[in-house]
C-alpha positions as CSV (number, residue, x, y, z in Angstrom):
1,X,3.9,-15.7,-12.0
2,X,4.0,-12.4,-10.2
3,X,3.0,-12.4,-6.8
4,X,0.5,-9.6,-6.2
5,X,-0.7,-8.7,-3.1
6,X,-3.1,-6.1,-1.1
7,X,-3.4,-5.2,2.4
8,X,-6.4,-3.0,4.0
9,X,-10.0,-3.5,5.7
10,X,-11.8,-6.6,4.9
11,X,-14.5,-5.3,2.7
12,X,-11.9,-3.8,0.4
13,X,-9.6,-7.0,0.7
14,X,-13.1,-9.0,-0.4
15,X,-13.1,-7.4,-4.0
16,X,-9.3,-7.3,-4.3
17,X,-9.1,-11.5,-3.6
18,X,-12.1,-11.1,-6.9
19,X,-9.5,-10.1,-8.9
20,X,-6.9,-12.7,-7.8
21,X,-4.9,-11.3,-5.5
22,X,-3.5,-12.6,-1.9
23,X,-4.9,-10.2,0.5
24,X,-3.9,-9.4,4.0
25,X,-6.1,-7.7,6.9
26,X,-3.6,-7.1,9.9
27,X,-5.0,-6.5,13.1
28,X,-4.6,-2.8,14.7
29,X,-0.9,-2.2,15.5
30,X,0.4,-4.8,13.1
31,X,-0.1,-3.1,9.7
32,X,4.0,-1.6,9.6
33,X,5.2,-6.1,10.5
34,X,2.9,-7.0,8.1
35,X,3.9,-4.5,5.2
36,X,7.3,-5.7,5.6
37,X,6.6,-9.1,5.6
38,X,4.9,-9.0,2.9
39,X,8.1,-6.7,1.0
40,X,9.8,-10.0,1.6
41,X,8.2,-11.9,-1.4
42,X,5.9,-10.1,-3.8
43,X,6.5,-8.0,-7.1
44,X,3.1,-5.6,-6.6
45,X,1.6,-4.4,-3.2
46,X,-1.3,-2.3,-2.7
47,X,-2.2,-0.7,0.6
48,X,-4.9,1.6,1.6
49,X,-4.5,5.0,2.9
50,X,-5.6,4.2,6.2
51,X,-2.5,1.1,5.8
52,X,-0.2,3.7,4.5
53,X,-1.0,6.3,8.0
54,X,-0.1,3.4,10.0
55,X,3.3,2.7,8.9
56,X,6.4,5.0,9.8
57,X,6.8,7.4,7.1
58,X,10.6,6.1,6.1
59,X,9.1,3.0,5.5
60,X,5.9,4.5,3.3
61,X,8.6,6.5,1.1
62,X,10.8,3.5,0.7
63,X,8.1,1.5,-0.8
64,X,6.6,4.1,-3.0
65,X,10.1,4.7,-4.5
66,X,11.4,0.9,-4.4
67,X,12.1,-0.2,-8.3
68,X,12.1,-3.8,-7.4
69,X,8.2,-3.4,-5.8
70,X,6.0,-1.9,-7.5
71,X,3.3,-0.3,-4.6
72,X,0.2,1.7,-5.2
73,X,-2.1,2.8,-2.4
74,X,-5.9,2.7,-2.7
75,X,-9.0,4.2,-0.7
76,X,-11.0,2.0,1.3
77,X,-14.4,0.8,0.1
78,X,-15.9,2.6,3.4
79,X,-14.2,6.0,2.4
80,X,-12.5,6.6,5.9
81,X,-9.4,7.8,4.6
82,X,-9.2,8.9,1.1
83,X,-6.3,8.5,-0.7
84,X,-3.4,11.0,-0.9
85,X,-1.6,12.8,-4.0
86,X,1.4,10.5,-3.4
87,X,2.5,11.4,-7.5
88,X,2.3,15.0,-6.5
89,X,4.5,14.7,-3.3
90,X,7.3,12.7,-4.8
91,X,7.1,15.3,-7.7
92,X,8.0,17.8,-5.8
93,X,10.7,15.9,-3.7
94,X,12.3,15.3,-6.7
95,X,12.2,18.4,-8.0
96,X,10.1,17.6,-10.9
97,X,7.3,20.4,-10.2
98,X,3.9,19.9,-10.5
């Protein structure tokens, strides 16, 4: 079985671990460690926005484009950082328009 897991605040982690997945609230200033530890051993990761600003932007891209994890970011339940047009900025990266 695949392992899926999601990292963000703990009122969105609450609904995620509803749906059966392992879920991770880092403390502030561990959220880039704990993305990559958790790289280490699971086939689907979701991360909030807020996650996703707090990790260095080579490692963001890395895991957006990886073909062996398949990552999605999320918005928070609380709505403090909504979630960015990630589709739209590796369209145009690639070349592939709009």
């Amino acid at each position: 079985m695949a392992k899926l897991v999601f990292i963000g605040d703990e009122i969105s982690a609450a609904g995620w671990a509803l749906a059966g997945m392992e879920v991770i609230t880092p403390s502030a200033g561990s959220e880039e460690y704990t993305v990559r530890e958790a790289l280490r051993d699971t086939e689907m990761l979701i991360i909030t926005a807020q996650i996703a600003q707090n990790i260095t932007p080579g490692l963001l891209e890395k895991i957006l484009t990886s073909t062996s994890v398949l990552t999605h970011v999320v918005g928070d339940m609380q709505n403090q950082q909504p979630q960015p047009d990630y589709e739209a900025q590796l369209r145009t990266k690639l070349g592939l328009g709009q």
